[in-house]
C-alpha positions as CSV (number, residue, x, y, z in Angstrom):
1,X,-40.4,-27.2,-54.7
2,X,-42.6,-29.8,-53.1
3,X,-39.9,-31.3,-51.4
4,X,-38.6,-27.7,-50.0
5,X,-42.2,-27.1,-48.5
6,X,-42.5,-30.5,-46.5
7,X,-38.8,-29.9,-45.5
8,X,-39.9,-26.2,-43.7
9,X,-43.1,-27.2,-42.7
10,X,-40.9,-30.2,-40.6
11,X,-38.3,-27.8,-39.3
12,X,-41.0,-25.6,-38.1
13,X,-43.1,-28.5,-36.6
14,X,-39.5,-29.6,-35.0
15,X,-39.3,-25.8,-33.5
16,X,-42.4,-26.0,-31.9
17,X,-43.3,-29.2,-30.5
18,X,-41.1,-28.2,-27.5
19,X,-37.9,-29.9,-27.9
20,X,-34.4,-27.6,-26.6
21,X,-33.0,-25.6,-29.7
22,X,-29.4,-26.5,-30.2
23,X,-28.7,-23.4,-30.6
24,X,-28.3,-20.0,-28.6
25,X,-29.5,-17.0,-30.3
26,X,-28.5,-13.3,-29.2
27,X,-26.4,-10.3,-30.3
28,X,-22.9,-9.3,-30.1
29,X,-22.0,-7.0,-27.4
30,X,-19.2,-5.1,-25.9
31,X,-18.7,-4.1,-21.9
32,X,-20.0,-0.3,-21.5
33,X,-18.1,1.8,-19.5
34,X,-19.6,4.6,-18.1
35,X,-17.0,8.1,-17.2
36,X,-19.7,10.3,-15.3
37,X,-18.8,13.7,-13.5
38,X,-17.7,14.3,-10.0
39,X,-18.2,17.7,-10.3
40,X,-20.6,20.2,-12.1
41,X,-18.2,22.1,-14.2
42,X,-18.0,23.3,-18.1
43,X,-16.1,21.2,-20.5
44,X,-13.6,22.7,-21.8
45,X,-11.9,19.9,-24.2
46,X,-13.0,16.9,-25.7
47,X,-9.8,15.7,-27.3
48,X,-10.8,12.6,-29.0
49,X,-14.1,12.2,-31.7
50,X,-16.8,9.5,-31.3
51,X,-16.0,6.4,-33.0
52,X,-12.2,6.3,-32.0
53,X,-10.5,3.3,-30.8
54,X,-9.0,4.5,-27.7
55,X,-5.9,3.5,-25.1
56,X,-6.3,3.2,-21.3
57,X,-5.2,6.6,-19.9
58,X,-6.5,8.6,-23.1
59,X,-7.5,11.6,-22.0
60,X,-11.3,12.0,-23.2
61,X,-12.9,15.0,-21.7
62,X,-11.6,17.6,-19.5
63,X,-13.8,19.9,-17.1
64,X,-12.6,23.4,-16.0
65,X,-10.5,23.2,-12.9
66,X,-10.3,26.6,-12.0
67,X,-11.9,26.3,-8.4
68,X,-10.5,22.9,-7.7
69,X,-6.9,24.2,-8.4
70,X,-7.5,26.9,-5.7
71,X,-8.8,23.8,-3.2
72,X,-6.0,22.0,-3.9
73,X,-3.6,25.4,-3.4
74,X,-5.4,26.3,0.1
75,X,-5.1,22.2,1.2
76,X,-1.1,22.8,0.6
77,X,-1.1,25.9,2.7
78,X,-2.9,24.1,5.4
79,X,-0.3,21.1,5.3
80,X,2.2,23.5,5.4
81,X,1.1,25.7,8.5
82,X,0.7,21.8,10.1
83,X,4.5,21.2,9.1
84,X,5.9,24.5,10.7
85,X,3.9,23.8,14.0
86,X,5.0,20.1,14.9
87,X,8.3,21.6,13.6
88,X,8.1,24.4,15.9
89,X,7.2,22.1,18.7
90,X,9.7,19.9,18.5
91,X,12.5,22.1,18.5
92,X,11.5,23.8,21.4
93,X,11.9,27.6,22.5
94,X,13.9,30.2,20.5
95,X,16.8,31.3,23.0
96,X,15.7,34.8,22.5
97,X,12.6,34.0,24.4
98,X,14.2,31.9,27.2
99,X,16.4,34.9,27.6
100,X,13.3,37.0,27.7
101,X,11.5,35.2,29.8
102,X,14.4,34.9,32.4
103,X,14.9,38.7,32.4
104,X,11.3,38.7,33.2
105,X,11.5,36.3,36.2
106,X,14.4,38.2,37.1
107,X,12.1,41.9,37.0
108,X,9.2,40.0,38.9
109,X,11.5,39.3,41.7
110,X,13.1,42.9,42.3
111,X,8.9,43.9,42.1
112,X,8.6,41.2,44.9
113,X,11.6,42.7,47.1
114,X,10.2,46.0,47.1
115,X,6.8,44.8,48.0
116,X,7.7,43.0,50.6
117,X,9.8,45.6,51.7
118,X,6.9,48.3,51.6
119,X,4.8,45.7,53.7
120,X,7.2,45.7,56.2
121,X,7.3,49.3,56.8
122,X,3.8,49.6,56.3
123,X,3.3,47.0,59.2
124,X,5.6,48.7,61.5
125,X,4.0,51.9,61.1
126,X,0.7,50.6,62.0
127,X,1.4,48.6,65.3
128,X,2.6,52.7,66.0
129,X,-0.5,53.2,65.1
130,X,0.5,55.8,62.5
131,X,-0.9,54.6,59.5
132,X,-4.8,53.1,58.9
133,X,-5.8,49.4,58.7
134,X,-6.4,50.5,54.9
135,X,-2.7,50.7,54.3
136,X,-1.8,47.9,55.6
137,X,-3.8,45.6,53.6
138,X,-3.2,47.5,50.2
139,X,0.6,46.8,51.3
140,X,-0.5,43.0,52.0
141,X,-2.4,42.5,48.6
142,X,0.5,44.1,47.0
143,X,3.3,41.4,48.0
144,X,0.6,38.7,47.3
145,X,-0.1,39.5,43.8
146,X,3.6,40.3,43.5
147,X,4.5,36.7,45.0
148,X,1.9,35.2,42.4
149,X,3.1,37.0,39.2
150,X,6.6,35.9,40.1
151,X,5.2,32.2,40.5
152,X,3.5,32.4,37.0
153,X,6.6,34.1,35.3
154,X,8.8,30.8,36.6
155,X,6.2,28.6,35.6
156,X,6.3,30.6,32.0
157,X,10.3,30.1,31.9
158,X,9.9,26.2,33.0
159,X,7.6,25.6,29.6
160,X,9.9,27.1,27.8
161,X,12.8,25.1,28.8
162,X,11.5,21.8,29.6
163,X,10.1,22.0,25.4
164,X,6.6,20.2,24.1
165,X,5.0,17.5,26.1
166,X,4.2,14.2,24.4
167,X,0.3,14.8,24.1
168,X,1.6,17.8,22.4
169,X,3.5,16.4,19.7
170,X,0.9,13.6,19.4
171,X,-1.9,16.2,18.4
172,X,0.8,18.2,16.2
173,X,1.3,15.0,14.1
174,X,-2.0,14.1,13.6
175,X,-3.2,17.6,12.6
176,X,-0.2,17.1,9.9
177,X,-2.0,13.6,9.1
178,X,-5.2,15.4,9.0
179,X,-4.1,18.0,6.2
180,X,-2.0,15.5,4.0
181,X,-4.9,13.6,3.7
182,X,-7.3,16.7,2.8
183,X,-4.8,17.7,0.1
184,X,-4.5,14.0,-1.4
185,X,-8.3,14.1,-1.5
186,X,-7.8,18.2,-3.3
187,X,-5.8,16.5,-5.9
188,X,-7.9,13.4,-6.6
189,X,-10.9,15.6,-6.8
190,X,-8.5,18.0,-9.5
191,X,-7.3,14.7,-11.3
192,X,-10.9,13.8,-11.8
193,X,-12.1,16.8,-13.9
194,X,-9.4,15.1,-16.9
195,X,-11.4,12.0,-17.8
196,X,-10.0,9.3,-19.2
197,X,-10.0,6.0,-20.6
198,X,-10.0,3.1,-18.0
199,X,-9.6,0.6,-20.4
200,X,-9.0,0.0,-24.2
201,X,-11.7,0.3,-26.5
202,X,-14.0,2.3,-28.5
203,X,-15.5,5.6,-27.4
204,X,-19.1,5.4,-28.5
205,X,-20.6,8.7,-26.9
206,X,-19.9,12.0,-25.9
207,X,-23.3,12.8,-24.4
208,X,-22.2,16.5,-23.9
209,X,-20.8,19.3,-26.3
210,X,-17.7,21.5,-25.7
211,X,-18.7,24.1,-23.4
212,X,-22.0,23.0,-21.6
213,X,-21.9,23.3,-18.1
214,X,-22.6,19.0,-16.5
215,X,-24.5,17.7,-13.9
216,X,-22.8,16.1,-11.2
217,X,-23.3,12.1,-11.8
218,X,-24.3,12.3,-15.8
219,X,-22.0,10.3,-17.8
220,X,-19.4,11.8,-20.0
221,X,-18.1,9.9,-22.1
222,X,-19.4,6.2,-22.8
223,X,-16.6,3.7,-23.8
224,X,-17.6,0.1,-25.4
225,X,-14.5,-1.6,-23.4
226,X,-12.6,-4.9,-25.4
227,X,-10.6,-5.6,-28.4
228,X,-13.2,-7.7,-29.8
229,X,-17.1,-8.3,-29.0
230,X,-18.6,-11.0,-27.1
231,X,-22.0,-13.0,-27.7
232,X,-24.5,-12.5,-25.7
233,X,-27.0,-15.3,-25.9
234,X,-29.4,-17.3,-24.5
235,X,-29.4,-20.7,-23.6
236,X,-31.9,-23.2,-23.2
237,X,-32.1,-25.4,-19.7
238,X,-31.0,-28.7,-21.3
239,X,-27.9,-27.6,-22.2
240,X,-26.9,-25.5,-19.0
241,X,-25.8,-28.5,-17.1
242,X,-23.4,-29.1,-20.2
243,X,-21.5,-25.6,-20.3
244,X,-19.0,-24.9,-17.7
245,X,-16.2,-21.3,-17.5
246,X,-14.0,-22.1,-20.3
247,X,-15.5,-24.3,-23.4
248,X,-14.2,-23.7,-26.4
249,X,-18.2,-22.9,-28.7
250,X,-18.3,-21.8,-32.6
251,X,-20.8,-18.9,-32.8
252,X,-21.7,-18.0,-36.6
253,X,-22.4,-14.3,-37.2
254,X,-24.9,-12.9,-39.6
255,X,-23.1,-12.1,-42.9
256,X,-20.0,-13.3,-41.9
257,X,-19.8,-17.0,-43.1
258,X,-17.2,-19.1,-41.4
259,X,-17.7,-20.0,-37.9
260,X,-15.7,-18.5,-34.8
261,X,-14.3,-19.8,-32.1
262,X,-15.2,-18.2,-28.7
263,X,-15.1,-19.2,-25.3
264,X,-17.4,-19.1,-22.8
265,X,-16.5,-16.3,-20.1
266,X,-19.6,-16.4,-18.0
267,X,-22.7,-18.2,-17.4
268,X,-25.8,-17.3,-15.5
269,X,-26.6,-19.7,-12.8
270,X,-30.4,-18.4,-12.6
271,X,-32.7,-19.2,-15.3
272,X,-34.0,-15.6,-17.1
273,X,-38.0,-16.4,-16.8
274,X,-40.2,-18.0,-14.5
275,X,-38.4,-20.5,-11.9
276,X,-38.0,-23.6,-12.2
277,X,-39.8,-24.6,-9.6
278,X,-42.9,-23.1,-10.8
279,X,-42.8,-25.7,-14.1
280,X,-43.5,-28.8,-15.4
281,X,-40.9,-30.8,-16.6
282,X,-42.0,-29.9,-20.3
283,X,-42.4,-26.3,-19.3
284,X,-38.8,-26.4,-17.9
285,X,-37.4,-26.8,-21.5
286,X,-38.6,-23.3,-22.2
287,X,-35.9,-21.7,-19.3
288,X,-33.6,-19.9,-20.5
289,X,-29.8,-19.2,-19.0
290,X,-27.6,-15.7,-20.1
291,X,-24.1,-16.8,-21.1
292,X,-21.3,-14.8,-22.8
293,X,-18.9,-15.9,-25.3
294,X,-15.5,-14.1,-25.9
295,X,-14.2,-14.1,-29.1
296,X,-10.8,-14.0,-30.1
297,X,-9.2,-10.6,-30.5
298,X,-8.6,-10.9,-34.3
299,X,-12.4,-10.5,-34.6
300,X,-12.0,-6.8,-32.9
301,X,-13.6,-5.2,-36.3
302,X,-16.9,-6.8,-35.9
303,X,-19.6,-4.4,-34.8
304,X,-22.0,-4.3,-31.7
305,X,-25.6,-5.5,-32.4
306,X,-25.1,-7.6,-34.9
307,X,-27.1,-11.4,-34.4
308,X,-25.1,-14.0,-33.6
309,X,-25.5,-17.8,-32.9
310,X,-24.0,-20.1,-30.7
311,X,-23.6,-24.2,-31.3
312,X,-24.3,-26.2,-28.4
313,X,-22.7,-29.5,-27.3
């Protein structure tokens, strides 16, 4: 018993006259993965229970798409009136309305003859001095205005005939740009009220119940991503300059009692306290550096939270 006593109080002596632990404590952790809501709308399924190991692409809440579907039906409508105009453009004039707007050059003349006509006698009439000044320039405003509605009936014909001009078509196809894109957007929006899993793993929380209306931006569903867990520990500044991306490490897990190999999947390269800069050199031993360790995928039935321990080099 003796023995035992002197052989703690040494270990603890060892712990706290300031020399690096060889060891990195922490806790065993999974990547979170946060679904939130794009829109606030009720839920209206959540097909899967807390606790169940889930697939990427499980579906694991859906949100009533009622409105959206309209969106995305008014977005097709809108791509399709684009369609039939740059359509419409480029296959130019119906001949129905080239033939009616020929017959109505062809009217606009014979209104022109018989202006012209009535000007002439109108003109004649006055140097006889048997009609007013009056007349004669109702006559002349009458072949003008029948001159310049034959003008704008040709011009009428010539767009007609001579079909869209390039600016035209330009502007056509990009309004048809313009609504393709608004109804891709319509249907990601719609796609987004199903939720699902982005990666395998466990889905730890449903933080709303089957037919509460959400918030837009509160999380859904809460997924602890990975087959198995890694460690999260901490390790002291001596031994940072010893780990690099990749090492093989045993990490020993409370209540389990063989060791594990894991490797290290990240590193921080900042210390977690008070820089180093800002310490002695004894003081510097205290630093500590976040590092990860991945263990293998047959240790997926291990939990989150539990304490773990990593052996240094």
């Amino acid at each position: 018993m003796a023995r035992f006593i002197l052989g703690f109080l040494y270990a603890v002596l060892m712990g706290c006259d300031g020399s690096p632990q060889s060891t990195a404590l922490g806790t065993l952790e999974r990547d979170r993965i946060a679904h939130t809501a794009t829109a606030s709308e009720i839920i209206i399924a959540l097909p899967v229970p807390r606790g169940a190991q889930v697939a990427k692409g499980t579906v694991l809440v859906k949100l009533d798409d009622t409105l959206q579907n309209a969106e995305v039906d008014r977005a097709g409508a809108q791509l399709a009136e684009a369609q039939a105009n740059l359509e419409k453009l480029r296959h130019g004039a119906r001949p129905e309305e080239v033939a009616a707007a020929r017959a109505n050059v062809a009217g606009v003349r014979a209104e022109l003859v018989e202006s012209e006509a009535n000007h002439a006698r109108i003109l004649k009439l006055r140097r006889q001095s048997l009609v007013s000044q009056a007349d004669l320039d109702k006559a002349v405003a009458l072949r003008d205005a029948s001159r310049a509605k034959l003008q704008n009936a040709q011009e009428a014909l010539l767009e007609l005939t001579n079909g869209a001009r390039e600016e035209d078509l330009r502007a056509a196809e990009a309004a048809l740009e313009a609504a393709r894109a608004v109804l891709t957007r319509e249907k990601k929006h719609l796609a987004d009220l199903t939720v699902v899993a982005t990666r395998d793993g466990i889905l730890d929380n449903l933080p709303w119940n089957l037919g509460e209306r959400v918030t837009a931006g509160s999380p859904l569903a809460i997924v602890l991503a990975g087959k198995a867990p890694f460690a999260r520990v901490y390790v002291p500044e001596p031994y940072r300059v010893k780990l690099a991306i990749g090492d093989e490490l045993v990490v020993k897990v409370d209540g389990i009692e063989r060791a594990i190999k894991g490797r290290l999947r990240w590193i921080s390269t900042e210390p977690a306290f008070t820089p180093y800069y800002a310490l002695n050199q004894e003081e510097r031993a205290r630093l500590m550096y976040r590092a990860e360790v991945q263990l293998p995928d047959t240790e997926a039935d291990l939990p989150n939270g539990l304490p773990a321990q990593v052996e240094l080099p």
